[in-house]
C-alpha positions as CSV (number, residue, x, y, z in Angstrom):
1,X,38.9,44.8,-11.4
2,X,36.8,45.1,-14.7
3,X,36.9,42.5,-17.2
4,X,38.5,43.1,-20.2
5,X,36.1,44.0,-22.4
6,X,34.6,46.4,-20.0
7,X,38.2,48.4,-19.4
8,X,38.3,48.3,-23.0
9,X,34.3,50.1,-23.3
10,X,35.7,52.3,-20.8
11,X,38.7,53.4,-22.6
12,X,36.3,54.1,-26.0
13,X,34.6,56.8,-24.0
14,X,35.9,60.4,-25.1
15,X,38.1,61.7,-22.7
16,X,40.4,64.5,-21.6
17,X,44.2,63.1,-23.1
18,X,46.4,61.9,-20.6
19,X,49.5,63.7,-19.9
20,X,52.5,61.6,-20.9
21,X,56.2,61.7,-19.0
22,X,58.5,64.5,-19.6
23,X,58.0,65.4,-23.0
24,X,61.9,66.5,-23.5
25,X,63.3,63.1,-22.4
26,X,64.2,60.6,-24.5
27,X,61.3,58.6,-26.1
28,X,62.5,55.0,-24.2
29,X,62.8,57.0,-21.3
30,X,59.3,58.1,-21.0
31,X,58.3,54.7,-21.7
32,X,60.4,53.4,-18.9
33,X,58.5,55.7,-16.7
34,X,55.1,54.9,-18.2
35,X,56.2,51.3,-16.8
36,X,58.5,52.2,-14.0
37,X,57.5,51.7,-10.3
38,X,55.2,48.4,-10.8
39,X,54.8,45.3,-10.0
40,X,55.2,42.9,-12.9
41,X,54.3,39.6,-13.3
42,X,57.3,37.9,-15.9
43,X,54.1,37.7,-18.6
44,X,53.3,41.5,-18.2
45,X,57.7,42.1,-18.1
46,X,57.7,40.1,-21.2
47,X,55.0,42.6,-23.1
48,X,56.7,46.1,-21.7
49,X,60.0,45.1,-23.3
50,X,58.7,44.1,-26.3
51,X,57.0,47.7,-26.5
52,X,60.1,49.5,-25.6
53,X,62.4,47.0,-27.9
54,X,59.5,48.0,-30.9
55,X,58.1,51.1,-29.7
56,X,57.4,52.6,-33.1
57,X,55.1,49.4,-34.3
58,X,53.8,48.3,-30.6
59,X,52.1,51.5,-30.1
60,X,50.1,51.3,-33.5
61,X,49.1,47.4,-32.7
62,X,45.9,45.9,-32.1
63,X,45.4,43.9,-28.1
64,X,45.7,40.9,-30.9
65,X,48.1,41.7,-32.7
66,X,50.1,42.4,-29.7
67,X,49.1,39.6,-27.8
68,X,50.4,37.1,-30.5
69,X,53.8,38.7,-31.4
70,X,54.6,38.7,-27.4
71,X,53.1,34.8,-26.6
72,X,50.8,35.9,-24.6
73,X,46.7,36.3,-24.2
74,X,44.8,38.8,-24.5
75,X,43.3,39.2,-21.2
76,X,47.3,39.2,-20.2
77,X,47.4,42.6,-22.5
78,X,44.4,43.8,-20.9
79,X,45.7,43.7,-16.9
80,X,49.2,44.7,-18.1
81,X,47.8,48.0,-18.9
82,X,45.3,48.3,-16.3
83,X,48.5,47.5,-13.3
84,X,49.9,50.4,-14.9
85,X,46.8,52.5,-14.2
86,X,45.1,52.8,-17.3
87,X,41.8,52.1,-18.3
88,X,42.3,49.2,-21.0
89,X,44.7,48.5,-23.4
90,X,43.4,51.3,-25.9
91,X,44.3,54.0,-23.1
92,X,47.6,52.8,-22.6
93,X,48.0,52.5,-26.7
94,X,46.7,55.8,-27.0
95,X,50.0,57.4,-23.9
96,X,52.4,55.4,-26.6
97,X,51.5,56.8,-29.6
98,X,52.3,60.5,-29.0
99,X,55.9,59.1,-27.6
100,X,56.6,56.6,-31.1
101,X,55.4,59.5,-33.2
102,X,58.3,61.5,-31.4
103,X,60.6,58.8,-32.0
104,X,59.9,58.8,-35.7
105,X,59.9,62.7,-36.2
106,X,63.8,63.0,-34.0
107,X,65.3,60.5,-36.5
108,X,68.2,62.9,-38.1
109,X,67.3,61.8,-41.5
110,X,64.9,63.7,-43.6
111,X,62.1,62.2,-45.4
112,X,64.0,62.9,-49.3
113,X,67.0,61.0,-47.4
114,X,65.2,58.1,-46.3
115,X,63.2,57.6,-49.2
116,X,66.4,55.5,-50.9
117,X,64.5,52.8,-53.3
118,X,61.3,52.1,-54.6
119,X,60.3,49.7,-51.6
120,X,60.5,52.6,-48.9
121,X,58.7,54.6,-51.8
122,X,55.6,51.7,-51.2
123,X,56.1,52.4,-47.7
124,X,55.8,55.9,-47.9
125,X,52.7,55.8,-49.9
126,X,51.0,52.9,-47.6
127,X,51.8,55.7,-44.9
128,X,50.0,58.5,-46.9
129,X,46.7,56.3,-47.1
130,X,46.9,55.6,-43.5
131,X,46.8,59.4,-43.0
132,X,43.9,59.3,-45.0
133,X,41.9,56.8,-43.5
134,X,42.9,58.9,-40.1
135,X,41.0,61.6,-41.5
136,X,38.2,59.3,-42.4
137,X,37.5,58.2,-38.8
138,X,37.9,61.6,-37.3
139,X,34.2,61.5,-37.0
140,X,33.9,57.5,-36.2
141,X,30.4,57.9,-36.3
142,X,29.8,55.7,-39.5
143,X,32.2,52.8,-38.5
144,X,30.2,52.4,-35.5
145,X,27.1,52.1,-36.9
146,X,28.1,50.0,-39.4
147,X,29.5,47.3,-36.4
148,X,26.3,47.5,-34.7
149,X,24.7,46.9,-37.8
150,X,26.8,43.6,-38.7
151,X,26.9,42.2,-35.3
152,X,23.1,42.1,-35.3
153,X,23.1,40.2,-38.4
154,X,22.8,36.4,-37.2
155,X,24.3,35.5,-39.8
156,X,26.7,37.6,-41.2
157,X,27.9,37.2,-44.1
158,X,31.3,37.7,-45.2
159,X,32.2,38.1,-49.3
160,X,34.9,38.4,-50.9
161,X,36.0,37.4,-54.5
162,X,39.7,37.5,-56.3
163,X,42.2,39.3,-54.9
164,X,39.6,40.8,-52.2
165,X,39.5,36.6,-50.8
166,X,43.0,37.5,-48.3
167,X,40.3,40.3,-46.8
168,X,37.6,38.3,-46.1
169,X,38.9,35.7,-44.7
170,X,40.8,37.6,-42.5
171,X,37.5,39.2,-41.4
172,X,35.9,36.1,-40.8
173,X,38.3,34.6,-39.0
174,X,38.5,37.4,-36.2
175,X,35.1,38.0,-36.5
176,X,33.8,34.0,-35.8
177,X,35.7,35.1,-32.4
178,X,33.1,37.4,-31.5
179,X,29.9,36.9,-33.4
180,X,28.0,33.1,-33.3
181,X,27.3,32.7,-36.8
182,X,29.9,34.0,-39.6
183,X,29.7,32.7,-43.2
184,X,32.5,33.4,-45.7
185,X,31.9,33.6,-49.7
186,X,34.8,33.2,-51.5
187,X,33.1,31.8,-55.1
188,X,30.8,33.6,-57.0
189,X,28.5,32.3,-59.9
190,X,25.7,29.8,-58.4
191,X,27.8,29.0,-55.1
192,X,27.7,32.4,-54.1
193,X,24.0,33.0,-54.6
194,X,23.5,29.8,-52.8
195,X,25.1,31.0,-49.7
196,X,23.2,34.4,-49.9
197,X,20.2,32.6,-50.4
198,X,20.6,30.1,-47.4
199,X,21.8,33.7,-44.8
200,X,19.0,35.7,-45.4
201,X,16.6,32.6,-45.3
202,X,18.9,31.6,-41.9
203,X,17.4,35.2,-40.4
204,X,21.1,37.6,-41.7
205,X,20.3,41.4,-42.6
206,X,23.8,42.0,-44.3
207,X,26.9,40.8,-46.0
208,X,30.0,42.5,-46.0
209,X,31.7,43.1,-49.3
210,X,35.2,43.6,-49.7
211,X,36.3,45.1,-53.2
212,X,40.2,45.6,-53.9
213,X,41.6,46.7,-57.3
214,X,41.2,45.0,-60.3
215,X,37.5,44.9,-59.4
216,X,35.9,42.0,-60.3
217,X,32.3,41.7,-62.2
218,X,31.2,38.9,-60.1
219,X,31.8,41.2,-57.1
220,X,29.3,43.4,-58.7
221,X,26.9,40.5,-59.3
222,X,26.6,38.7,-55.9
223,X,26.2,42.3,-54.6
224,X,23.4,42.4,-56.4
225,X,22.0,38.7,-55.9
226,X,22.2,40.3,-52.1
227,X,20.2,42.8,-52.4
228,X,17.9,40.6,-54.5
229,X,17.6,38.3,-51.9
230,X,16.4,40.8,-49.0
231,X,19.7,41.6,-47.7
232,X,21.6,44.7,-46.9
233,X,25.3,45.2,-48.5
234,X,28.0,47.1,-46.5
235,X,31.2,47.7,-48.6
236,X,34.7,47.7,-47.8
237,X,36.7,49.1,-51.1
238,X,38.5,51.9,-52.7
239,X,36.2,53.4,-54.4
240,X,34.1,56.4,-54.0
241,X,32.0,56.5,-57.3
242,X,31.1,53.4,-59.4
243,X,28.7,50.3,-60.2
244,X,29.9,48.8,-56.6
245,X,29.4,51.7,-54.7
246,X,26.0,52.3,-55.9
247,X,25.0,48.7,-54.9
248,X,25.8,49.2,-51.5
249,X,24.0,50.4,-48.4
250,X,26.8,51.8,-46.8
251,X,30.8,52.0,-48.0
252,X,33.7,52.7,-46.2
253,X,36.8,53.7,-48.6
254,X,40.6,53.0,-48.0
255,X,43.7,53.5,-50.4
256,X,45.2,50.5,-51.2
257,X,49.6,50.6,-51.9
258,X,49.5,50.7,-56.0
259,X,53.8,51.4,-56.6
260,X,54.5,47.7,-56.4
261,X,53.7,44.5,-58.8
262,X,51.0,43.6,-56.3
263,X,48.4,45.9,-54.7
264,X,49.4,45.9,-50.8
265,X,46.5,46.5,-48.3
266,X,47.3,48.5,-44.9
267,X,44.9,50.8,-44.7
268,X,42.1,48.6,-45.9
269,X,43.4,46.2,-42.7
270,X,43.1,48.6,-40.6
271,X,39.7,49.9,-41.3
272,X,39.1,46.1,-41.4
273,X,39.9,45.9,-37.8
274,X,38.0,49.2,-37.2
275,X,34.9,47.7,-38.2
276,X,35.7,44.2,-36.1
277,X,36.2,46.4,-33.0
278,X,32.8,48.6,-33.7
279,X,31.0,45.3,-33.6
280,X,32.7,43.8,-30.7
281,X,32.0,47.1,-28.7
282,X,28.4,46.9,-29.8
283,X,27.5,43.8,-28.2
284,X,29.8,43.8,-25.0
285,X,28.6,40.8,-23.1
286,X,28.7,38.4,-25.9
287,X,31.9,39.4,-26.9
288,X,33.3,38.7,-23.7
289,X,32.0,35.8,-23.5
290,X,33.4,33.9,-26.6
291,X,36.7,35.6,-25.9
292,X,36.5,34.2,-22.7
293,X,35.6,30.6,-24.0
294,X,38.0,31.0,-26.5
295,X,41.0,31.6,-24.4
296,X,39.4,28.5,-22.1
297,X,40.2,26.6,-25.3
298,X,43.2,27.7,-26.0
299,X,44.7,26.9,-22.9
300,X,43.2,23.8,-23.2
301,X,43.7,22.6,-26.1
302,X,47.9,24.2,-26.4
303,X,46.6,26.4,-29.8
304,X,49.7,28.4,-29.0
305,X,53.4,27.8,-28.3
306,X,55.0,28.8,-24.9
307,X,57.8,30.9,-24.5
């Protein structure tokens, strides 16, 4: 049986879609008979009814995402999808997703009748940029370059200043997962050039920039201590045009939620977690391998609670 990581490089190749269940049945129905007809172990019963019990979200979640809100491991996710004959988990995501969509689009109420308050307003919006950023990737070509890019870089540098700090560090974190030397920049001013100074002189090529609205000048200035020091900038940010963008070897743009008090950030996540999964697929074998020592420690050390 492949590993993991290798049903999930398997499941990135472009493929003929797979045909889903009886497209007029219900939508849990055709899940049931995604899942019918196997053998389950009580971890892999555990994960198919938390998919059918949150079918809309499940089929839009990351392996780690999904892995955490059901208790269990990754590499439990992983042969969970491949006992039900699919590739990797991104396959068996990919059967869902046609079948939540459904879901969504049979509700009886109409968009004008949902849209009751100014929160599910936000929520509409959110959903608008994720469209978006859809569109964006319809040609991944860029994303995947940029993840090959970072997870050469040894370091990597993660920045991210103000509001854009929540971004970073959730990049880091994941990242340190997959990649042997990540270093997060939260500070600008001389701690900030300090830390550039010490990655490039460590042997890094790039930092990653994240930029959120209101953007902050000292953004714009450790860019540019970057660049100063020999390193390559890749941007995360909302903007298309401007000072940042133009300090940047490469940007990716996503919309961030504006209709509430605070800016929210769901299409910036997720092209967040586009980028993490470029560079994990760009250097297969080491990936695997600290996922695999990190699981080793989790088990060991009880990082996690037990159903």
């Amino acid at each position: 049986m492949p590993s993991g990581q290798q049903a999930r490089a398997q499941a990135a190749a472009i493929t003929p879609g797979r045909g889903f269940p009886e497209a007029d049945a219900a939508p849990t129905d055709r899940v049931l008979a995604l899942f019918g007809g196997h053998r389950l172990s009580p971890a892999q019963r555990r994960i198919a009814q938390y998919m059918i019990d949150h079918l809309t979200e499940a089929a839009f979640l990351s392996i780690t995402d999904l892995a955490e809100r059901v208790g269990v491991s990754q590499p439990s996710v992983t042969r969970f999808a491949t006992s039900l004959g699919f590739s990797g988990f991104p396959a068996l995501r990919e059967a869902l997703q046609p079948i939540a969509l459904s879901a969504v689009a049979g509700s009886p109420d109409t968009r004008e009748e949902i849209r009751r308050n100014e929160l599910q307003a936000a929520i509409d919006a959110e959903i608008e940029n994720l469209e978006s950023l859809r569109r964006l990737v319809a040609d991944p070509g860029q994303i995947l370059d940029m993840g090959r890019e970072l997870a050469s870089s040894v370091p990597l540098t993660v920045l991210g200043l103000r509001i854009s700090v929540s971004l970073a560090e959730y990049f880091a974190y994941a990242a340190r997962r997959i990649h042997p030397d990540v270093r997060l920049v939260t500070r600008g001013g001389s701690v900030a050039y300090d830390a550039l100074l010490q990655s490039r002189e460590a042997g890094g090529t790039w930092v990653l920039a994240f930029a959120m609205p209101r953007h902050a000048n000292e953004t714009l200035s450790a860019m540019r201590t970057a660049r100063r020091t020999g390193l390559r900038v890749a941007l995360i940010t909302d903007l298309t045009l401007g000072p940042l963008v133009d300090e940047a070897d490469v940007t990716l743009t996503a919309a961030t939620g504006s209709r509430l008090v605070f800016d929210s950030y769901a299409a910036p996540g997720v092209l967040s977690a586009s980028v993490l999964q470029a560079m994990a697929d760009a250097q297969p074998e080491r990936t695997q391998l600290r996922l695999d020592r990190y699981e080793q420690a989790a088990e060991q050390h009880d990082f996690f609670l037990e159903d």
